[in-house]
N, C-alpha and C positions, 0 to 999 in steps of 0.2 A: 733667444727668448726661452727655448725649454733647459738651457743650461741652469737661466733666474729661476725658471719655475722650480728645477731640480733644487736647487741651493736653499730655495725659500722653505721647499717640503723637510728637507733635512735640517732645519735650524727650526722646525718645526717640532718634530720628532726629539730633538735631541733637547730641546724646551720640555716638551712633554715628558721624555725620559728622567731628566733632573729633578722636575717636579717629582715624577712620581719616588725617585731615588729618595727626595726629601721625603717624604712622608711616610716612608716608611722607616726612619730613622727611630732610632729607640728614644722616646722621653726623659725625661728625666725628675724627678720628686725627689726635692732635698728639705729633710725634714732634720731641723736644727733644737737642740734641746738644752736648756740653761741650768746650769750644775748639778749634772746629771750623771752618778756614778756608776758601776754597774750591777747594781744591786737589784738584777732583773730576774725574772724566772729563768730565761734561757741561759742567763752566764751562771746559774745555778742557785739562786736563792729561794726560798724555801715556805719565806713566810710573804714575802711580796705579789701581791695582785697583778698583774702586767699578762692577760691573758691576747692582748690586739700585737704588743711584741712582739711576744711570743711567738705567732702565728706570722707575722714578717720574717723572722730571724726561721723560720721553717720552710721559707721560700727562699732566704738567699743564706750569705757564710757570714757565721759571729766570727768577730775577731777579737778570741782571748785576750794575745795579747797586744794591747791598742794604746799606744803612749800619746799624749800631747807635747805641744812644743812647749809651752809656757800656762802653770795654772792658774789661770786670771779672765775674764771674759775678752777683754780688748786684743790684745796681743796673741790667744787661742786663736780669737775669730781672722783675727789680719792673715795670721801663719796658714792656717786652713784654706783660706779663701785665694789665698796667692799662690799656695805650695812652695811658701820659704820660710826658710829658719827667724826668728825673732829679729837677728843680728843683720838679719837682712831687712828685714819691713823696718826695722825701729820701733816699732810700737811694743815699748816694756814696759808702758803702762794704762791706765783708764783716759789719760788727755789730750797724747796724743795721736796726728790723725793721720793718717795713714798716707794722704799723696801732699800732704805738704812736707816731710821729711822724700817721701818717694815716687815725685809725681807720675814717671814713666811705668811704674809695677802693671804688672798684669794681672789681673784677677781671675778667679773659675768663670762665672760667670760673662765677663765679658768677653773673654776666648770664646764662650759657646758661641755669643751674642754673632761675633766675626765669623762665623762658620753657619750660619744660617736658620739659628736658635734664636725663638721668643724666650727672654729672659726677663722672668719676673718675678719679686715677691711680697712678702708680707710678714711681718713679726718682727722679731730678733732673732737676724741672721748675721749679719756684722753688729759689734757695740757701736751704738750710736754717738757714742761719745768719743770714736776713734774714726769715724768716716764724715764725708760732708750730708748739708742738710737733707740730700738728696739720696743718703742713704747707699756713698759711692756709686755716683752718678751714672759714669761710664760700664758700670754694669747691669744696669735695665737695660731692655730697648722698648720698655713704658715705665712711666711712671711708678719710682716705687708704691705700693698700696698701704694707706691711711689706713686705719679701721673706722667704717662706716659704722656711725651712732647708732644705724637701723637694727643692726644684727644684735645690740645690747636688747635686752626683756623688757618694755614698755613700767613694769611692775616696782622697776629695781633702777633702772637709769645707769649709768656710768660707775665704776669703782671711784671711791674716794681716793685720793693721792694715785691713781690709776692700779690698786689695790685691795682696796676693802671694801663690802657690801654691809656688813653690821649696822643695824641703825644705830645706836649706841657712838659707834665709831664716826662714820658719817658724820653726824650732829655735834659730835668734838672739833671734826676737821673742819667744819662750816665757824662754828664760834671760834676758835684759833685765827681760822682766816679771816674771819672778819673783823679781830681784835690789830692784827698786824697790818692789815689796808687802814684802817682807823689811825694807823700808829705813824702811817704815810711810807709802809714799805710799798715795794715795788711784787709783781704778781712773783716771779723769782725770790724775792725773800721773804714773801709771804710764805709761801711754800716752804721751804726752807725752814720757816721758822715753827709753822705743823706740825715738821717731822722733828723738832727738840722737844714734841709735846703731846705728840700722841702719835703712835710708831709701833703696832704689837709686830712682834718676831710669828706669830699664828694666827691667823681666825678658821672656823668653825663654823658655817653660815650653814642656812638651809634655802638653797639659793638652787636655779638653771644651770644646768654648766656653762652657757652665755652670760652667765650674769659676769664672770670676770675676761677681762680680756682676750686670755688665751682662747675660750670657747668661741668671743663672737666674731676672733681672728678666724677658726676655724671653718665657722661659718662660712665667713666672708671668701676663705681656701674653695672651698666645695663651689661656690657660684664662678669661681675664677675656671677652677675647671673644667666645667661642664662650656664655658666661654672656650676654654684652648682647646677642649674635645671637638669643637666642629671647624675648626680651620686643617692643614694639610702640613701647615710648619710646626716641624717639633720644637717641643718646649722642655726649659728647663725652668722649673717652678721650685723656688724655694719656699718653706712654711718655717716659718721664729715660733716656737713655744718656750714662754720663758720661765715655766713651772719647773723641778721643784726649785728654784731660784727663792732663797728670802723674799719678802716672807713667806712662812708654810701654810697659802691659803689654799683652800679646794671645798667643794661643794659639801655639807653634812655625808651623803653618800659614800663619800670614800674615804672619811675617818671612819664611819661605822664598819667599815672591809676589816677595820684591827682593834685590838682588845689591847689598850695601854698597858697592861701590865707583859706582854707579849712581848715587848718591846726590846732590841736587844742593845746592851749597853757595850761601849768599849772596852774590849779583855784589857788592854792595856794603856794608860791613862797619864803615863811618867815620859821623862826623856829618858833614852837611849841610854845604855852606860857608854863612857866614852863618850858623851856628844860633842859636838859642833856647835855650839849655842845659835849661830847667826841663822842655824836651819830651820830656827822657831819661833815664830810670832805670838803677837798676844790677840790673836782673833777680833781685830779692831771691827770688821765690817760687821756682825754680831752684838758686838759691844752699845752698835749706833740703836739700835732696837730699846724701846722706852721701857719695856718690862725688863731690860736685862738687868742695868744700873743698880735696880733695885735688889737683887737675888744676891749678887756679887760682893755687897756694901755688907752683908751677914755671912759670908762663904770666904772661909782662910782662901785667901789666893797664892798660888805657885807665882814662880818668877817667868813663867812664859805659860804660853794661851789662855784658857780661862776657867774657873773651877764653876759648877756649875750643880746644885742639888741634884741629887737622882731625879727626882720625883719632874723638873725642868728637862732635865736629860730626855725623860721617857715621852714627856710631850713634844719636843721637838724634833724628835725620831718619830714619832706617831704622822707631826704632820709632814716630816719627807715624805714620809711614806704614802702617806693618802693625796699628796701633791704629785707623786708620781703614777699612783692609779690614775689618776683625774686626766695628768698627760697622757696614760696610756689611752685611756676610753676616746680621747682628741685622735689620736692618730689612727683606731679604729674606724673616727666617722673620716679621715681620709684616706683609709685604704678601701671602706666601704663604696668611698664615690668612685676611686678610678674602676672597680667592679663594675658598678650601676652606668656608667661612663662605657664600659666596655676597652677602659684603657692597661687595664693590667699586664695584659699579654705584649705590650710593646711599653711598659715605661720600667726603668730602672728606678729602684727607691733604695736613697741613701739615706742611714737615721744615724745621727751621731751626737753624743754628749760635748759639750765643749772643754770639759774637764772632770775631775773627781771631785769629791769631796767628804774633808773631814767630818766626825762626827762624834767627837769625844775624842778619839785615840791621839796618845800623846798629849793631852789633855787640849788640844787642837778642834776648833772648830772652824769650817767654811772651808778656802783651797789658800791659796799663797803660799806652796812650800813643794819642795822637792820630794815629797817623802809618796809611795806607792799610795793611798787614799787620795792625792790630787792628782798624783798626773795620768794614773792612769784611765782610761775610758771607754765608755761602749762604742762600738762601731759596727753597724751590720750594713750589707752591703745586697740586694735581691734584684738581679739582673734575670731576664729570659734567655731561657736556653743553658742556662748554667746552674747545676743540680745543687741544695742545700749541701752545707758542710761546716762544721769548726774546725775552723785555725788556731793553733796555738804558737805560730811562729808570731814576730816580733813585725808591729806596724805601727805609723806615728799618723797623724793626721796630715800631712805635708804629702802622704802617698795618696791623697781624694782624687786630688786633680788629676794627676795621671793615669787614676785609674779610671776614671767615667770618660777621659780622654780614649784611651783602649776599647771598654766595652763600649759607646756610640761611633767606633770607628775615624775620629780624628789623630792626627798628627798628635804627638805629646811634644810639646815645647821645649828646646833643649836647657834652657834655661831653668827650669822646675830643680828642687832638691831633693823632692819625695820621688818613690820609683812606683810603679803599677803593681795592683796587687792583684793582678786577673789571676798568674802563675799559680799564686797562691788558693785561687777560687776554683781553679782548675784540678787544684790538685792541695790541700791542706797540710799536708806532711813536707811541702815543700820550704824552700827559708828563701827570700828576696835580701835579706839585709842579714847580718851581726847583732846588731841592736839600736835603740831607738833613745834617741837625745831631747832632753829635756831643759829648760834652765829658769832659775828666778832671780829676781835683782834683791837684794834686800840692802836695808841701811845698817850702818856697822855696828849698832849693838843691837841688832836682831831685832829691834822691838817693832812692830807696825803699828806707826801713829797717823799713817795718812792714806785712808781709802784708795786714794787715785794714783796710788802705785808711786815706783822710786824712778823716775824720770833723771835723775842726777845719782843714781846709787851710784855711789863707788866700790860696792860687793855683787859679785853676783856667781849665782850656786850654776856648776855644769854636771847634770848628770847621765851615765849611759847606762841601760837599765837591758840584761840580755836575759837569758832565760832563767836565772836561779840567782842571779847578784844586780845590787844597784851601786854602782859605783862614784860619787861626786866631791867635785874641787871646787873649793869656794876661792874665789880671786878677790883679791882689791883693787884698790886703785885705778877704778875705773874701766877696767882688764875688758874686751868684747873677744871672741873669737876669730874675729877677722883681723886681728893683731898677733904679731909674732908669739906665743907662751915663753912666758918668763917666769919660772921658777921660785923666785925672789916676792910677787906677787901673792906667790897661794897662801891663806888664810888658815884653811883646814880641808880636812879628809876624810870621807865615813867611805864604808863599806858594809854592807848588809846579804848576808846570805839566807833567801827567802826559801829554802829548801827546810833550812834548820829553825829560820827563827822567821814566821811570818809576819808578825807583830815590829818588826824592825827594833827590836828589845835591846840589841848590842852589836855596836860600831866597831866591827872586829877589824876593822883598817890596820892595825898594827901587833895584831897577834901572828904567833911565827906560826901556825899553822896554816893560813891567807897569806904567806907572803909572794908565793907563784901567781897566785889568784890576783892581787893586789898590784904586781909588776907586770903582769900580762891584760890587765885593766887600767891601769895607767897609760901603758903603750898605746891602748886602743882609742883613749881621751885624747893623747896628743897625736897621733894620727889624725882623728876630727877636729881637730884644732887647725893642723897645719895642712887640711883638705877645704878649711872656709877662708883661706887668706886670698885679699884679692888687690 
């Protein structure tokens, strides 16, 4: 009998130890941002408002330099969310979904989930057009979160197309829709048929920061946490802010932050000498926007992206801009709650753009391209106990996973393709990698005619980006990495030395001054080529 009693008292203890082991586990806040370049105060911008940033990126390490796998929302978010290369998830484009090409993948969050993690979120954290309805099921362990109608402003109701407050706008997209239910469309092309008819690329409201989305999302963030603040299991809590994401709406308040004429336009507006043609599109997703059609029809057009008046140009840099204040002020009321929460001291907060994006340069607008304005991106990383710092060593999004694996103390997966970047948080002047791999599909005469990505391309651009060169092969015929390279395949070749020429002005790939630089970049492309074969 006192042996049972002994046994019972220590299985008692050792229940109670676990527990308390759990809870004191570091958090986790994964705040997700939609084509979001780094055009922040901390990675040095000058004219940009981003003061809640700011003050993040002063608690933990920027990382200068911060590459994506693929610049496009779907296939970003898959790569990130898995810690694998494109050519692994398959998703190279908007349609498709993530576990019907790879149903066994593993995701960030549900690795946590397996490990004794409330995982939960809300927003646009994966493209929902590349997971199932449930918003990749197997990674909540509740229900992913709706945005409750409550937290919209009784005053103002729901965004129209789940986008605009404008009455003006509104009362369009109400008469459209009710002309194409009249017409016996279905609720699907009804909608649809709205967006061929009224569609601004900006609004300008004088509105709640609730009044769109992203605010009553944030809302709805704040009561979630003060929920995971009084339980003992740590949580990793994702938040989707899909701002500055087309279109450039945001509250009156934070267009007022900038003075349109302030506005700065792209130094350089041309292709490359030497180009690649197939590296350039014609900024279809832009194009879709009902005010554009109209500017373009009076504006000499180039043979790739899209020519665009200044006086267009300055507004639509205005409203990045104040679409990315408006994101900023959101993530201030969630760093403001884990404060008021009393969570900060134990949660780790990761913010990260899903990609760059163009804004003129190259005469390029939106991301779909190899070129440094998409792929590259913000990533700040603010863990306890580990002192503020910037890196300028080389990191891709594919190193998330691993690393909040490290700093909350689990196993890293050996399967993962990204590597930990604690080394690097530890110490900033350190290097984890060589450099960071990028790629995009494109259709063979470069031109983008179809939003939802090259699902069948038979081109696609490989690029490895180290600290002063971006170097990429364009492949046909279908070509993936996880195939043998064959030589007979390559399309074309740039080379850009960002030292000399930041602007990526001239495709020096074949000047004999780059040709060590060019051979010892090559080498390094077909090394990661024949490191993905499986």
């Amino acid at each position: 009998m006192k042996k049972i009693i002994l046994a019972f008292s220590i299985l008692i203890l050792t229940s109670v130890s676990v527990t308390a082991q759990q809870s004191t586990k570091p958090n986790v806040l994964f705040i997700a941002i939609d084509d979001l370049k780094p055009i922040l105060g901390c990675y040095g911008n000058t004219i940009i408002k981003t003061p809640n940033i700011d003050r993040l990126a002063k608690m933990g390490t920027i990382f200068m330099g911060n590459y994506v796998q693929q610049a496009v929302c779907g296939p970003t978010r898959a790569s990130l969310m898995t810690g694998r290369r494109p050519d692994y998830t398959k998703v190279w484009d908007l349609k498709t979904k993530m576990r019907d090409v790879n149903p066994d993948i593993l995701s960030l969050p549900q690795y946590f989930s397996s490990q004794g993690y409330s995982t939960q979120g809300i927003g646009k954290v994966y493209d929902v057009r590349c997971v199932d309805k449930d918003i990749d099921k197997p990674s909540w362990s509740v229900p992913y979160y709706k945005t409750d109608k409550k937290y919209y402003p009784a005053a103002f109701g729901e965004p129209a197309l789940e986008r605009y407050q404008l009455k003006e706008t509104k009362e369009l997209v109400a008469k459209y829709y009710k002309e194409a239910i009249i017409d016996g469309k279905t609720k699907a092309e009804a909608n649809d048929f709205v967006g061929t008819k009224i569609k601004p690329s900006i609004e300008n409201a004088d509105v709640p920061d609730n009044a769109y989305t992203d605010g009553a999302n944030v809302l709805q963030a704040r009561d979630i946490l003060a929920q995971l603040s009084k339980t003992n299991q740590p949580f990793f809590f994702a938040v989707g802010i899909a701002k500055p994401h087309l279109p450039f709406v945001a509250p009156k308040k934070y267009w007022d932050l900038y003075k349109r004429e302030d506005m700065p336009l792209a130094e350089f507006q041309e292709q490359s000498i030497n180009p690649v043609k197939v590296a350039y599109h014609n900024s279809g997703e832009l194009r879709g926007y009902t005010d554009i059609p109209p500017l373009t029809s009076f504006t000499d057009q180039k043979p790739y992206g899209i020519t665009l008046p200044e006086d267009k140009q300055k507004e639509l840099i205005h409203g990045y801009y104040a679409a990315i204040s408006y994101t900023d002020a959101l993530v201030g009321k969630l760093l403001n709650t884990l404060d008021s929460l009393g969570l900060t001291k134990n949660t780790i907060v990761v913010l990260w753009g899903d990609h760059g994006w163009h804004l003129g340069d190259h005469n390029l607008w939106c991301k779909h391209s190899n070129f440094e304005e998409a792929t590259r991106a913000p990533l700040i990383i603010a863990a306890p106990g580990i002192a503020s710092s910037i890196t300028n060593s080389q990191t891709e999004h594919i190193d998330i996973f691993p690393t909040l694996c490290e700093l909350t103390g689990l196993s890293i997966p050996a399967i993962l393709d990204g590597k930990s970047l604690v080394p690097l948080m530890k110490n900033p002047s350190s290097k984890v990698k060589e450099f960071s791999v990028s790629q995009y599909p494109r259709s063979s005469d470069g031109v983008e005619t179809d939003r939802q990505g090259y699902a069948e391309a038979k081109v696609m651009g490989y690029s490895i980006r180290n600290k002063n060169y971006r170097y990429t092969v364009w492949m046909t015929n279908g070509y993936r990495s996880t195939q043998p390279y064959d030589e007979k395949l390559l399309l074309g070749t740039e080379l850009y030395d960002y030292k000399k020429d930041p602007f990526e002005k001239v495709n020096v790939v074949d000047q004999r001054a780059y040709k060590m630089v060019s051979a010892e970049m090559k080498s390094q492309m077909l090394q990661f080529f024949k490191s993905q074969l499986r």
